[in-house]
DOVEX-735855 format. One record per residue: residue in one letter; x, y, z of N, C-alpha, C, CB in turn. Coordinates in steps of 0.2 Angstrom, whole numbers, plus 5000, padded with zeros to 4 digits. Glycine has a CB too. Example, Ala and Ser with C-alpha at 12.3 -4.5 7.8 and 13.67 -1.06 7.14 Angstrom:
2
a506649725039506249785039506649845039505749785045
s506449895035506849955036506450005039507049975029
This chain:
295
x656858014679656458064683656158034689655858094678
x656258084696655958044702655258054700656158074709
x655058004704654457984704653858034707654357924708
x653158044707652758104710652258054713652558184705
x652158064720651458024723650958084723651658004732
x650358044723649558084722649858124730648558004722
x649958084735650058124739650658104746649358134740
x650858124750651258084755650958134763652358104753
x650958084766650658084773651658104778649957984776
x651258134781651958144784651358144794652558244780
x651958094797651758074802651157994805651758134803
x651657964807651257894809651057874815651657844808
x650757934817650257924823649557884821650058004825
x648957884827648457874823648357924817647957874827
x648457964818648058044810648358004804648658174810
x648857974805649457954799649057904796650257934800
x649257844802648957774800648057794798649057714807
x647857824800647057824798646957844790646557884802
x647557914788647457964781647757904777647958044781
x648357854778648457824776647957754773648957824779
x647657714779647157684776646657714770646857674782
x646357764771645757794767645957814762645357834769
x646557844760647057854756647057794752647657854760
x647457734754647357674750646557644746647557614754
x646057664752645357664749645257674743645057704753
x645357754742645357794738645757764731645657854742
x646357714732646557714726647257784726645757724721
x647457784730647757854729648657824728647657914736
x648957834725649857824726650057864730650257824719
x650157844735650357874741650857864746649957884744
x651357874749651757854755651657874762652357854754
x651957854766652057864773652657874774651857814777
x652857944778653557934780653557954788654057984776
x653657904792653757914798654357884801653257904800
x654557904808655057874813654757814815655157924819
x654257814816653857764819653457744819653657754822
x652957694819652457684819651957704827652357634816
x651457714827651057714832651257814838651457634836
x651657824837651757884839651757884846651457914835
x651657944851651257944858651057884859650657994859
x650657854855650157804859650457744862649757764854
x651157714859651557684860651657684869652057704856
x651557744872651857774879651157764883652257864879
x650757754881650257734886650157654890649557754881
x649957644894650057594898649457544897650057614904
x648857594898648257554896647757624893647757514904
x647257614887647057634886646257604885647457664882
x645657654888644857634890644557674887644557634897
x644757724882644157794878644257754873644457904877
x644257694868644357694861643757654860645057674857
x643557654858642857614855643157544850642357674850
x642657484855643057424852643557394856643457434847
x643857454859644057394863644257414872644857354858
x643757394877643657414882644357424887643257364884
x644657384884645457394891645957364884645357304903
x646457414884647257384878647657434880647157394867
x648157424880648757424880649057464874648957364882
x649257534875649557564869649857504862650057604873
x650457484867650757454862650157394856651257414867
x649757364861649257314857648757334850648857294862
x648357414855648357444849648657474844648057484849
x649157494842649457524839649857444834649857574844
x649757404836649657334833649157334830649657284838
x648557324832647957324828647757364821647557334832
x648157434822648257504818648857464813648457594823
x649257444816649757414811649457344805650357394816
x649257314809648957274803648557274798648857234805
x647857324802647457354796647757394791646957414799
x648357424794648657474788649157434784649057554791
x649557374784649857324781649257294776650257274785
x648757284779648257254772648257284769647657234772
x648357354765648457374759649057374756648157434760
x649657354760650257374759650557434754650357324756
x650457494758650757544758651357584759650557544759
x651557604755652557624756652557664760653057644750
x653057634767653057664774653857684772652657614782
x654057744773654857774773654857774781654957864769
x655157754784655457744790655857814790655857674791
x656057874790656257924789655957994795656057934781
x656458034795656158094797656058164790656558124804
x655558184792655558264784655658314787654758294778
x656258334786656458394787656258464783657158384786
x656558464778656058494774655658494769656258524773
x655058544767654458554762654558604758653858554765
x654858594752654758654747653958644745655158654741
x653758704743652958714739653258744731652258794745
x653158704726653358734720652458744715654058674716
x652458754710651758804708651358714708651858864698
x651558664705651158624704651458574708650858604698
x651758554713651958494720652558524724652258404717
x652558464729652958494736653458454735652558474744
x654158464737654658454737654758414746654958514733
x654858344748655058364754655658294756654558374759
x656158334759656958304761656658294767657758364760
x657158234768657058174773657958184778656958094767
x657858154784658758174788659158144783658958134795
x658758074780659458034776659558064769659357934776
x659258124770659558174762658958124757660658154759
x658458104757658358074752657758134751658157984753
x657358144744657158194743656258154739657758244738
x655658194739655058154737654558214733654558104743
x654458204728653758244727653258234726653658264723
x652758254729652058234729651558294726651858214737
x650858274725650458314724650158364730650058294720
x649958314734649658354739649958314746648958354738
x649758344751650358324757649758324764651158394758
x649658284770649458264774650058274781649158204772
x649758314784650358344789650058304797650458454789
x650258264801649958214804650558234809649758134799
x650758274811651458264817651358264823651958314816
x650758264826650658264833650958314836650758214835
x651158294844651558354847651858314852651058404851
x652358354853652558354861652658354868652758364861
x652458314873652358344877652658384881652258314879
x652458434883652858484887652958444896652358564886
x653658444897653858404903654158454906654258344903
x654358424912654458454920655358454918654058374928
x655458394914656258384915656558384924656758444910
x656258324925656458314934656458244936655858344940
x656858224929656758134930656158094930657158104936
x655458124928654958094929654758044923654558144931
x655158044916655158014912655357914912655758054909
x655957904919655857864921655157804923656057884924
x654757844927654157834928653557834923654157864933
x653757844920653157874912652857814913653557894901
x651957794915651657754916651757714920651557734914
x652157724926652157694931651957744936652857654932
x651557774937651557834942651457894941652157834946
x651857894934651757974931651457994922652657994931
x650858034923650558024918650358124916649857964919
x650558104908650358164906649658184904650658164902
x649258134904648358154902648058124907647958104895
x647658174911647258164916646658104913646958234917
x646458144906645858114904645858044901645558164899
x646558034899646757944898646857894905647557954893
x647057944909647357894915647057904923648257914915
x646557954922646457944930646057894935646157994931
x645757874930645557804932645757764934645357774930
x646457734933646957694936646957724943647657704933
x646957774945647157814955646457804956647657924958
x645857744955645457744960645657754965645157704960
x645457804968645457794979646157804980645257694983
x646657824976647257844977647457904979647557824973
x647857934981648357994983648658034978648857974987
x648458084971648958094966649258174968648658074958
x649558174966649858254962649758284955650658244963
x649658344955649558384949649758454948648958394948
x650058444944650558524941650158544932651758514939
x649858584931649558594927649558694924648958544929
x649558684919649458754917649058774917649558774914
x648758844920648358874920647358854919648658904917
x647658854911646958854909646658784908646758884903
x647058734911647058684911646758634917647558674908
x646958674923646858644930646258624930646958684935
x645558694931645158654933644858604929644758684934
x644758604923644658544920645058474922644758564911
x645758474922645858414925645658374931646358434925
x645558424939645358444945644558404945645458554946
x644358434939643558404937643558324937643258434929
x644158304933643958244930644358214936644158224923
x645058224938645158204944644858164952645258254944
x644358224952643958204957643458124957643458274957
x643258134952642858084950643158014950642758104943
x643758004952644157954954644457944961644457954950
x644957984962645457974967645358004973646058014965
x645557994978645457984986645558064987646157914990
x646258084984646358154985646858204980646558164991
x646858244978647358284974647758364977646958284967
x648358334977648958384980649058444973649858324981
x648758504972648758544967649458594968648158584967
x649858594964650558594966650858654960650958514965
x650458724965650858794960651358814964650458864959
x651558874960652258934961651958964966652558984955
x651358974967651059034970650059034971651359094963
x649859034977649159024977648859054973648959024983
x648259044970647559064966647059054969647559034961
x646559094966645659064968645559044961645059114971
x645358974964645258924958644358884960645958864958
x644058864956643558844957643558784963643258824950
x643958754962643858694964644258704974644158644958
x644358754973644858774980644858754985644958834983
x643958754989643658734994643658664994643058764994
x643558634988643658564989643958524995643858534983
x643458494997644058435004644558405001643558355009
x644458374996644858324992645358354988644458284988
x645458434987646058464984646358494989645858514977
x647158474990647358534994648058574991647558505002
x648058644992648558664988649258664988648458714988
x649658664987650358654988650858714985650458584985
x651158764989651558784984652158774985651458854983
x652658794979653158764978653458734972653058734980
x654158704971654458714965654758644963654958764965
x654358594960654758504963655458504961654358434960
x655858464964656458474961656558414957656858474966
x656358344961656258284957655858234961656858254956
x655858184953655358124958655658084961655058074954
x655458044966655757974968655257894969656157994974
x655557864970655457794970655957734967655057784968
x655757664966656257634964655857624958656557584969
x655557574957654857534953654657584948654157504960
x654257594956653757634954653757724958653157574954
x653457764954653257834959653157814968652357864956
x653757854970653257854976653257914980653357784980
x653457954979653458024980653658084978653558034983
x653658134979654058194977654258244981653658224973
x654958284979655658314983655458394980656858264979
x655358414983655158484984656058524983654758504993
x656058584980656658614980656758644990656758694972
x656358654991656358665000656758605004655358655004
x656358565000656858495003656158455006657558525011
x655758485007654858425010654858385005653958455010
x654558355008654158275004653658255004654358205006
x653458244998652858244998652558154994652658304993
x652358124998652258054995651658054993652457995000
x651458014986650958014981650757934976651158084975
x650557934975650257864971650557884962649157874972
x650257954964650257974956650558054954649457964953
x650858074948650758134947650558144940651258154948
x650158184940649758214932650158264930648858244932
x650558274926650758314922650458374917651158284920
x649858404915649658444911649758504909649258454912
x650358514904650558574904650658574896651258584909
x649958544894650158544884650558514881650358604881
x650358534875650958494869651158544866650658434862
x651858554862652258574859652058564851652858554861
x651758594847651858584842652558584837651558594841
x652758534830653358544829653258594824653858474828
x653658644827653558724823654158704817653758804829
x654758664818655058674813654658694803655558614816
x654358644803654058634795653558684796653758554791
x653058704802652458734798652758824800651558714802
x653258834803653458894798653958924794653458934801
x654158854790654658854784654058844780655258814782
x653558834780652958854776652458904777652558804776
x652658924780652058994782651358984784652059044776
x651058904785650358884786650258934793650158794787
x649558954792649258964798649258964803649058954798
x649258984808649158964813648758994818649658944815
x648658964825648258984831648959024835647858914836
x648859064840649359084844649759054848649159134847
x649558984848649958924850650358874846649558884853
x650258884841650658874834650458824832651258864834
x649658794835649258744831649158774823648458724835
x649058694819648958734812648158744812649358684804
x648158784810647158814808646958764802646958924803
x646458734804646258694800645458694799646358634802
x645058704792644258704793643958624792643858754788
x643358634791642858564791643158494789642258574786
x643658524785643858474778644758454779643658524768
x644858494785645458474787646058534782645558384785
x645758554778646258604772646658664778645558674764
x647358694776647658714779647558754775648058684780
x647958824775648158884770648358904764648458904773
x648658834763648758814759648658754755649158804761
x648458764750647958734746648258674744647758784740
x648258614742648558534742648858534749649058514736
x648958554754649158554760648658524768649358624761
x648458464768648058454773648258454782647758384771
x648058434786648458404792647758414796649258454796
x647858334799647558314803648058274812647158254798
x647358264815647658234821648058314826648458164818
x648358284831648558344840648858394834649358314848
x649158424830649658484828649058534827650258464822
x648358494827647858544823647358584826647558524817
x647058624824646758664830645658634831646858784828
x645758574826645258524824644858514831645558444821
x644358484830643958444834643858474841644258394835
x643758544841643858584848644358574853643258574852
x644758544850645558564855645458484859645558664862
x644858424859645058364860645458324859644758324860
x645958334862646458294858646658224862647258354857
x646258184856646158104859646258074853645458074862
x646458004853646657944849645857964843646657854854
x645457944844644857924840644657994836644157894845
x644958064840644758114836645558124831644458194842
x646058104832646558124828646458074824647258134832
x646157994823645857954819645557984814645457894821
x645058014818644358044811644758114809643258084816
x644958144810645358204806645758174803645658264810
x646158134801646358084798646158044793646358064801
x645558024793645158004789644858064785644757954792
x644658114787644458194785645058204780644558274791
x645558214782645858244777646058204772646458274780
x646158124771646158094766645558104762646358034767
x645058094763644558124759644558194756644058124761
x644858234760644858294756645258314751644858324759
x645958284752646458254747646258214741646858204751
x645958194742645658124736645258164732645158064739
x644858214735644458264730644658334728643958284733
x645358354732645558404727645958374724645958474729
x646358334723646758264716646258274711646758174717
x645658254712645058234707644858314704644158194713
x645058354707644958434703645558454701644658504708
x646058414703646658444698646758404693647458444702
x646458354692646558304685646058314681646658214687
């Protein structure tokens, strides 16, 4: 008979590696099935918001998250899950390599995707070009960047922005009044980029017009994707963005169903390393106490 885990964490972001540590705390028989360890974080260059450690390098943390979570030695499935059956008392879920797991309860940790330009700017992914304002603007002290961002997202970026950089090129389809408009240091740009260029590193941007616009940097803010495939073959909840609704305790709509970390609509939509840790560590605890009411 296959085996049944107390519970399986699906995704090895921080949310994963954290649920998974407390998880083992807890005493819980549980696995990890992820593609990867470290997730997003892996793509960051340097990272200064995490407490503990003042200036690191994605890769390094995501080292440190790796060895904490080997000292419990916990079974990590290098796999992707495709699908999640919900049967009356556990979840059923298949993996690409066809392998199949039951568990009792389930931790949904998948993070997101960034939503991109697709204009070759992937090249440059931390050399010039960055998708979080709020992780990376501090690097363009006194520099020259560019910004394409969506809507409800500009001025907040535009805010944090300033607080650093010498100047920022705001780069729409079409002019707006925006708070920040008058600013000397913002100027507008409209227009449609066609691609990046440089060799190294960023060093400007090719307008579909055919202008050029040379920059230090470009901030990309145009959200994350979440991966809709599993949460609506489950039918969880959701916001109108297709984050999964989560309350205090991280429970989804589904009852033995948790998810923590970026997929969820947690922590007032900060979606940062240390808040996708603590929802993370939320939802293993909460996991650990509906186990404790089902036995």
């Amino acid at each position: 008979m296959r085996k049944t885990y107390d519970l399986i964490i699906v995704g090895g972001g921080p949310a994963g590696i954290t649920a998974s540590i407390f998880a083992s705390r807890f005493s819980l028989d549980h696995a990890l099935i992820t593609k990867i360890l470290g997730g997003a974080v892996l793509e960051a260059i340097k990272i200064e918001n995490y407490p503990g450690f003042p200036s690191i390098s994605g890769l390094d943390l995501v080292n440190s998250f790796e060895t904490h979570l080997l000292k419990f030695k916990p079974k990590i499935i290098y796999d992707e899950v495709v699908k999640i059956g919900v049967f009356k008392n556990f979840f059923e879920l298949e993996t690409r390599s066809k392998n199949k797991f039951k568990t009792l309860s389930l931790i949904l940790a998948l993070g997101l995707q960034k939503k991109t330009l697709k204009i070759g700017e992937e090249k440059f992914l931390g050399k010039g070009v960055s998708y979080c304002v709020i992780c990376d603007a501090s690097f363009f002290k006194n520099r020259k960047v560019a910004l394409i961002a969506k809507p409800d997202l500009i001025d907040h970026s535009l805010e944090i922005l300033l607080n650093w950089v010498k100047k920022v090129y705001l780069i729409l389809e079409k002019k707006k009044d925006l708070k920040f408009f008058n600013r000397k240091k913002v100027e507008i740009i409209e227009g449609r980029i066609k691609k990046v260029e440089g060799k190294d590193y960023l060093e400007g941007i090719l307008f579909e017009n055919g202008k050029r616009l040379k920059v230090d940097g470009l901030f990309i803010e145009l959200g994350g994707v979440p991966s809709s495939l599993l949460i609506k073959e489950l039918k969880l909840e959701t916001d109108k963005n297709g984050f999964i609704k989560i309350n205090e305790k991280g429970e989804t709509s589904i009852p033995g169903i948790f998810a923590a970390g970026d997929i969820t609509t947690g922590s007032g939509g900060l979606k940062q390393i240390i808040t996708a840790a603590a929802e993370g560590a939320i939802a293993a605890s909460s996991a650990y106490k509906f186990l404790k009411k089902l036995r």
